[in-house]
C-alpha positions in Angstrom: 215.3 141.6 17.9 217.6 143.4 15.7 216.7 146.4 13.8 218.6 147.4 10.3 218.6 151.2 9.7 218.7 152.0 6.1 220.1 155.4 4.4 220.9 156.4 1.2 224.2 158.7 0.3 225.1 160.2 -3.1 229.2 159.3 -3.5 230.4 160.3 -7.1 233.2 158.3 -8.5 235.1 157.9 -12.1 231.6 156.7 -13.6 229.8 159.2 -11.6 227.2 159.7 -9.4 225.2 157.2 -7.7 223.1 156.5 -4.4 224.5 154.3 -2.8 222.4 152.6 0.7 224.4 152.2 3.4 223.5 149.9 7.0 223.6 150.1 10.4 222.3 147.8 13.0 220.7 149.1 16.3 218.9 146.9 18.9 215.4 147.9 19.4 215.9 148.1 23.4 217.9 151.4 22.8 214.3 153.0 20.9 210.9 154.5 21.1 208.3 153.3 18.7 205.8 156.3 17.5 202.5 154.8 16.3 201.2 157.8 14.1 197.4 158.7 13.1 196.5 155.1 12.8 192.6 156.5 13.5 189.3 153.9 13.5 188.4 156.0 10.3 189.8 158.4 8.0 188.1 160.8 5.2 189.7 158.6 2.4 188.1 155.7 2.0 191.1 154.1 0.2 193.3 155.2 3.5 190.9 153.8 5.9 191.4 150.3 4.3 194.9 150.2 4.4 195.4 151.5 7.6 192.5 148.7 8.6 195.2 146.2 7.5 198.4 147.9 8.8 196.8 148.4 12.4 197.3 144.3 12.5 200.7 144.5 11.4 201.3 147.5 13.5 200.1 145.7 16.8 201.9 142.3 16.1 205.2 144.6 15.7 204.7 146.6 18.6 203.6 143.7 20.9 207.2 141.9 20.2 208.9 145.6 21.1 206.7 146.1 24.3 208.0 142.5 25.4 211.9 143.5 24.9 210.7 146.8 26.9 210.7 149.2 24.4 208.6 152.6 24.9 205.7 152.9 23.0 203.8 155.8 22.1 200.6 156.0 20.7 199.9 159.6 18.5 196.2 159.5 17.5 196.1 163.3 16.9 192.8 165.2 17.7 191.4 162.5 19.7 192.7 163.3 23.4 188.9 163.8 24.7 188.5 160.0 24.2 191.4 159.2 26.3 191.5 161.4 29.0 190.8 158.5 31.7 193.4 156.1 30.0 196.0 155.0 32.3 198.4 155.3 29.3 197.2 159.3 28.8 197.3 159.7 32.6 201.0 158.4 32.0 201.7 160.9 29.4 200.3 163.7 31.6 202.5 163.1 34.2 205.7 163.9 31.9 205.9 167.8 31.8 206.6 169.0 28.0 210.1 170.7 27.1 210.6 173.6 25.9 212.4 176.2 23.4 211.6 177.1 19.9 212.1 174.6 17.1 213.5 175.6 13.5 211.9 174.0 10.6 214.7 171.8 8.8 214.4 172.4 5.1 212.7 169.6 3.0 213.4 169.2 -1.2 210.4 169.0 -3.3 208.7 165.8 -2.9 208.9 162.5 -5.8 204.9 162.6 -5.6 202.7 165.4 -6.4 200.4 165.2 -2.5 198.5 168.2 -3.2 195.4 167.0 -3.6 195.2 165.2 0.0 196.6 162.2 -1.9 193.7 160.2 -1.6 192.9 157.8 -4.7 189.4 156.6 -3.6 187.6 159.6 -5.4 186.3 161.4 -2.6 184.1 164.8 -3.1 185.5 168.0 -2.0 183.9 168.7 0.8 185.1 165.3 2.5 188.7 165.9 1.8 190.5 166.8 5.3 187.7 165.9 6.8 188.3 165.2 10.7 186.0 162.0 10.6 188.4 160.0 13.3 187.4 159.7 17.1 190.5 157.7 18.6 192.9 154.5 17.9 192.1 151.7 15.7 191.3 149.0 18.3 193.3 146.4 16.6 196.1 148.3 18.2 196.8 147.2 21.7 197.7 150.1 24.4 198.7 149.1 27.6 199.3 151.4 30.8 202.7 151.7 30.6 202.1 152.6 27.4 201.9 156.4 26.8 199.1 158.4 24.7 199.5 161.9 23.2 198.0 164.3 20.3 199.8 166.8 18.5 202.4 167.4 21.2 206.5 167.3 20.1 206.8 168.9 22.9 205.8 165.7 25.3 207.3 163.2 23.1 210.8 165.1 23.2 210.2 165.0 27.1 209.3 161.9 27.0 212.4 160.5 25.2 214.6 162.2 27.6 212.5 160.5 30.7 213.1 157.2 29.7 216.7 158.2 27.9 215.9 156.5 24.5 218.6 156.7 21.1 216.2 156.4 18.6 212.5 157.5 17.7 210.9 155.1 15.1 207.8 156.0 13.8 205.1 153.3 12.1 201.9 154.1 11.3 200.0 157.2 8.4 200.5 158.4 6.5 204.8 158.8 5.4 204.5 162.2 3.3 202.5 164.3 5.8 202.3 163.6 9.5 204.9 161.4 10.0 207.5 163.4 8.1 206.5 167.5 8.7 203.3 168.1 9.2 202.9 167.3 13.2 204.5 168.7 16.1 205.7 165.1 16.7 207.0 164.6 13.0 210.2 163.4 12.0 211.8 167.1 10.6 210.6 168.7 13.8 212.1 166.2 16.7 214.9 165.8 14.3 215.5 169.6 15.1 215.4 168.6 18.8 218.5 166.4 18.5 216.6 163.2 18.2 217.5 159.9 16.2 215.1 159.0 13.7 213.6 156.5 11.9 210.9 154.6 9.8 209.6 150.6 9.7 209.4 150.3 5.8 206.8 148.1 5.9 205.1 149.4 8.8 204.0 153.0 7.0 201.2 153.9 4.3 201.2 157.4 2.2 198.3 159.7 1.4 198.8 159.3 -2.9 196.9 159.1 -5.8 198.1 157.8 -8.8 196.2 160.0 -11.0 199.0 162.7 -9.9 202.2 162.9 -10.9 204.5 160.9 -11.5 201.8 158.1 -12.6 202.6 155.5 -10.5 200.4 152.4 -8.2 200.1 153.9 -4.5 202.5 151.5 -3.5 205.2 152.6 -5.8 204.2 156.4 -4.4 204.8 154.9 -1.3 208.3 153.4 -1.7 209.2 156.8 -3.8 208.5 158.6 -0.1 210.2 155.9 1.5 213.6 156.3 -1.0 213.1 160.1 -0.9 213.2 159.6 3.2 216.3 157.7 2.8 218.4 160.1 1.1 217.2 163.5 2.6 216.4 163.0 5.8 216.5 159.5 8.0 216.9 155.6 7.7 214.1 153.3 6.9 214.3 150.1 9.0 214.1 147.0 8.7 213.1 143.9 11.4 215.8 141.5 11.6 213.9 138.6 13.0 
């Protein structure tokens, strides 16, 4: 299996300025997948059903990596206490984190106005941000040689350099918040540690609501994120089956 890394690059010519997406094809051997926050439950109702029918997708994905031998890592943050006997968390354990500070990469204002929490299900605020999740959604497979952390960029960088992986490749929830800046483990943060990395476009879900600028259907908030990804900070990817 194949994997097509997308990016986006503004080149100006005589009729001026245009993005312009631009290809590279990587075999998923050489990667890590990083399955993000995909919780049994989240405080926005609207979230917890897509990521209901993602975790399928998600698993069917991961199983075909797993076969090649790919590294997977499973990142259901705040929910270490459930796994502390997993053979899989016991595995993550084992890898000491790394160390030294790192700098926050700057980030342009995003297409989608998040501010709210981004959820479009209509939730009261006290249930916004929430911590409602206890671990993984079980439709997501882990197996021992699988490894299990929280919050902890630290022991995924560590990680990466154990097993001597060129590419991180995150799937999972939501696109605009953990998986782009808001963890330890998120893509501005390893991408200060030196790392490669990447998202499956149709692997990821956003935290949006279209009642918020710019007035679009969650999905098109979605693929706004995705193009915004592209262009300022890493490929999308695409399975080439």
């Amino acid at each position: 299996m194949h994997l097509m890394m997308q990016t986006q690059t503004l080149q100006t010519g005589a009729e001026g300025s245009v993005w312009k997406r631009n290809s590279q094809v990587i075999e998923v051997e050489k990667a890590a997948i990083l399955i993000s926050d995909m919780w049994d439950r989240h405080w926005s109702a609207g979230a917890t059903a897509r990521a209901a029918i993602l975790a399928q997708q998600i698993d069917s994905f991961v199983k075909r990596c797993r076969a090649l031998g790919c590294v997977i890592i499973h990142a259901p943050s705040d929910t270490m206490d459930f796994y502390q006997d997993h053979p899989a968390r016991r595995h993550a354990l084992e890898v000491p984190p790394d160390s030294g500070p790192v700098e926050a990469l700057p980030l342009p204002p995003k297409p989608i106005d998040d501010s709210d929490g981004g959820s479009d299900t209509s939730e009261p605020p006290e249930q916004v941000n929430r911590r409602v999740w206890t671990r993984q959604n079980e439709d997501i497979a882990i197996c021992e040689g699988d490894y299990i952390v929280g919050d902890e960029g630290a022991r995924v960088a560590a990680i990466l350099d154990r097993e001597q992986v060129q590419h991180l490749i995150y799937v999972g929830v939501h696109l605009n918040f953990c998986i782009l800046h808001t963890r330890s483990f998120s893509m501005l943060p390893m991408k200060a540690r030196g790392f490669s990395v990447g998202f499956v476009r149709d692997l990821v879900d956003s935290m949006y609501n279209p009642a918020r600028p710019p007035y679009v259907s969650h999905e098109t908030g979605t693929q706004l994120v995705a193009d915004f990804i592209e262009k300022f900070v890493c490929p999308s990817i695409e399975v080439i089956r």
